[in-house]
N, C-alpha and C positions, 0 to 999 in steps of 0.2 A: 439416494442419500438417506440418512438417518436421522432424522431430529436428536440432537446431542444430549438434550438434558432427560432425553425419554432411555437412554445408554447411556447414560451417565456413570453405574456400575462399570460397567463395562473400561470405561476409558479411564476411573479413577483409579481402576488395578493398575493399567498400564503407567498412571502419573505415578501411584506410591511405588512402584518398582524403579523408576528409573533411576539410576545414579546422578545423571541431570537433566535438565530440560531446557529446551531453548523457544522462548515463545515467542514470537514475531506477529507483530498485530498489524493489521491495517488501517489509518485514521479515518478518513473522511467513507460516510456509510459503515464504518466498522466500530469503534468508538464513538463514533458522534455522527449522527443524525444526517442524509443527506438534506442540503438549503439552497435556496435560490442561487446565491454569490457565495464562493468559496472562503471570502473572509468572515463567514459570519457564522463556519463551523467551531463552536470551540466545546475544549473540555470541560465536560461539566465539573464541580470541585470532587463531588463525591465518588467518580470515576478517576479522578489524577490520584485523590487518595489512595485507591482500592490496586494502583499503579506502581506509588510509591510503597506501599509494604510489601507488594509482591518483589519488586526489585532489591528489597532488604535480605530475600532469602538464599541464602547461600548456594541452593541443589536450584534456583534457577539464573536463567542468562535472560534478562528480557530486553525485545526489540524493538522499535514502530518504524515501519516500512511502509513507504508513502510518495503517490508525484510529486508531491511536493518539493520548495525548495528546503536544504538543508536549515536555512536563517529561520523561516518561518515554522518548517515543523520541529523544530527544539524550542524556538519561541513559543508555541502552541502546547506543546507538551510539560516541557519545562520541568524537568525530573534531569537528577545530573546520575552518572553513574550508568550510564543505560547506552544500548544500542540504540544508532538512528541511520536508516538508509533513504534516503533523499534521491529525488527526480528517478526513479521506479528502481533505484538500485544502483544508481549509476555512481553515489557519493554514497560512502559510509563514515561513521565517525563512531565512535564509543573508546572507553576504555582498553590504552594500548593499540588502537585500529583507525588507519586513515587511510581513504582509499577511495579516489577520483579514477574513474577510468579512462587509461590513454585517451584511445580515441576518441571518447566522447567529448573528451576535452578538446580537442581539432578540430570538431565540428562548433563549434560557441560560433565562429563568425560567421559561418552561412546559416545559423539559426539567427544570430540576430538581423540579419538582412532580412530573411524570410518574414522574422515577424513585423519589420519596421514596413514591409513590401504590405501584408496584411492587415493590420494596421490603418493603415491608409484608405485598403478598396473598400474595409468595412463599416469605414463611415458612414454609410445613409443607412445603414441595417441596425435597425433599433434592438440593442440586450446582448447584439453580439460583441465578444472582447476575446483581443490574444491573451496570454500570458508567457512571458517570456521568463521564463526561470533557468538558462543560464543553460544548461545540457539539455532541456528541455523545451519546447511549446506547448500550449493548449490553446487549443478554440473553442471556446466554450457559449454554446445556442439554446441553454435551458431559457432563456427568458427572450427570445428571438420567435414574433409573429409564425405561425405555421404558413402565412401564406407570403414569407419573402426566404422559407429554410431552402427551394431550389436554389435562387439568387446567392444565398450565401453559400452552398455546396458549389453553384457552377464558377464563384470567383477564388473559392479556396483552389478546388480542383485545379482550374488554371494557372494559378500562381506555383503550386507545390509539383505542377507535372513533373518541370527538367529535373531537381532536383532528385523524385523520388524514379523517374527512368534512368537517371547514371547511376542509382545505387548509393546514394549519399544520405538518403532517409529512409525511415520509414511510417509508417501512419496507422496507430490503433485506437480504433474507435471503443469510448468508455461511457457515462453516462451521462449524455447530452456536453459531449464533449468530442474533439479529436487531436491528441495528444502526437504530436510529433518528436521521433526521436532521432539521433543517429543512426546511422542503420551497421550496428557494430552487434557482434553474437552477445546481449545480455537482456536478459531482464530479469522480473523477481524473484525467477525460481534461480537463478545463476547467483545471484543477492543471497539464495540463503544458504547456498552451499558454503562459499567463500565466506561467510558468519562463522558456519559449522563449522569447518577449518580450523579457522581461527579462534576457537575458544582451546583452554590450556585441557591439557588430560587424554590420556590411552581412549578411555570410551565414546565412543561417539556419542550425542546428547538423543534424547527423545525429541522431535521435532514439533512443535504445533506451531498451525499457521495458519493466521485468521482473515481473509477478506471478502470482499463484496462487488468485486468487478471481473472485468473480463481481463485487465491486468494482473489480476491476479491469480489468475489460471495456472501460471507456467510456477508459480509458487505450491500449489499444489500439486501439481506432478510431481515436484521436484520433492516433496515431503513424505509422497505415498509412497514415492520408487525407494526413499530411505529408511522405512518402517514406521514412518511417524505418522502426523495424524493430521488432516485439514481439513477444517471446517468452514465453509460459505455463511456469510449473512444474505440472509434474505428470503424471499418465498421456495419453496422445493421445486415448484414446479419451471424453475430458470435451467435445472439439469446441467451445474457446470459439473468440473471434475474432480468435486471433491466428496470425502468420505462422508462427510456429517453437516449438519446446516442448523445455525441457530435465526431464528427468525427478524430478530430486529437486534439495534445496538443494545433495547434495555436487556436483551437477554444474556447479549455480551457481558455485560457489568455483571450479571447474575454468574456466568460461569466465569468468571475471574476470581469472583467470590469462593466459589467451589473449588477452584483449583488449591486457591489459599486455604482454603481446612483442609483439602487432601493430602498437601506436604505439611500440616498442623502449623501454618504459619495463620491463624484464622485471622480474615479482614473485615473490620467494621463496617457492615455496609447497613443505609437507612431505605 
């Protein structure tokens, strides 16, 4: 991978030439900081700002692509006009675009059993918590003792076996987290395709695609294989599979900044 803002040349040729671009960002690690408790990521003002001009520019489409549920990351974001793909891609909503995936949607009831079943066994396990976001689960053990993380693996395990041996789920581990999904052919690189689709125009858009997990891997394949461009948050030495890597969210803000003088829409940033 390349440190982005050290090629920065380089990639600003390929923004001023596009006819459009479609940028799809990551929130949590990618935007904003990762934090103990997931409700305690939010946007900073001067990064929703740096948000809201970009999405004023006509040669772009912007997105935030996110596990989250749809209520909360539009809550969180809160810019109207804009792309938002929810529970790793499963729900999308923007401008003209709605679009819950069948089957994940069949799956809501034996998700919600699942986590009401978890729920339950992980009471005596201190920091550990479900979340039940509707197409989605998380179990999330950032703040769960090191010396009771088997106990909490051997009772997940147990619980998620039948499930995940008939084919009914499946389980991707993220950071300090295990996100359970449907086990239906989507995630966020399939999220960004059906985006690209769906925006109006003969040319295909320039792709960027920004995140910081292992969810978000299959987002960048899906951008490289279509000439676009994906960049990772976070140290180089993680080796996922994307082309370029900017090191932390403050850097994020920083090339969002850049992107916006590269189409001359320039952003006030402090």
């Amino acid at each position: 991978m390349k440190h982005l803002l050290s090629y920065w040349n380089v990639v600003a040729v390929r923004i001023r030439e596009a006819k459009h671009i479609l940028l799809l960002i990551d929130y949590d690690g990618t935007l904003t900081p990762i934090v103990e408790k997931p409700e305690l990521a939010h946007l900073s003002p001067e990064v929703k700002e740096c948000l809201q001009e970009l999405a004023k520019n006509p040669r772009l489409t912007l997105g935030i692509i996110s596990g989250r549920t749809m209520g909360d990351l539009q809550g969180r974001v809160g810019i109207n006009g804009i792309i938002y793909a929810a529970n790793h891609g499963l729900e999308i909503e923007g401008p003209s675009l709605s679009f819950i995936h069948p089957a994940a949607k069949k799956a809501v009831p034996l998700l919600r059993s699942l986590s009401q079943d978890i729920s339950k066994a992980i009471v005596g396990i201190k920091g550990a918590r479900i979340d039940n976001k509707g197409l989605t689960l998380s179990l999330h053990y950032r703040l769960v003792d090191e010396a009771q993380l088997d106990e909490l693996n051997k009772i997940f395990t147990e619980i998620v076996k039948t499930s995940l041996a008939s084919g009914q789920i499946r389980i991707t581990p993220s950071k300090k987290a295990y996100d359970i999904r449907p086990a239906v052919d989507w995630d966020k690189g399939k999220a960004v395709e059906f985006i690209a689709q769906k925006l109006t125009g003969e040319d295909k858009p320039l792709m960027l695609f920004l995140g910081d997990d292992v969810t978000d891997y299959d987002g960048f394949r899906t951008v490289d294989m279509n000439g676009g461009i994906s960049i990772f948050v976070g140290e180089e030495t993680t080796k996922p599979p994307a082309r370029y890597f900017l090191y932390s969210p403050k850097e994020v803000y920083q090339f969002l900044g850049m992107v916006g003088d590269t189409l001359g829409f320039p952003v006030n940033q402090t």
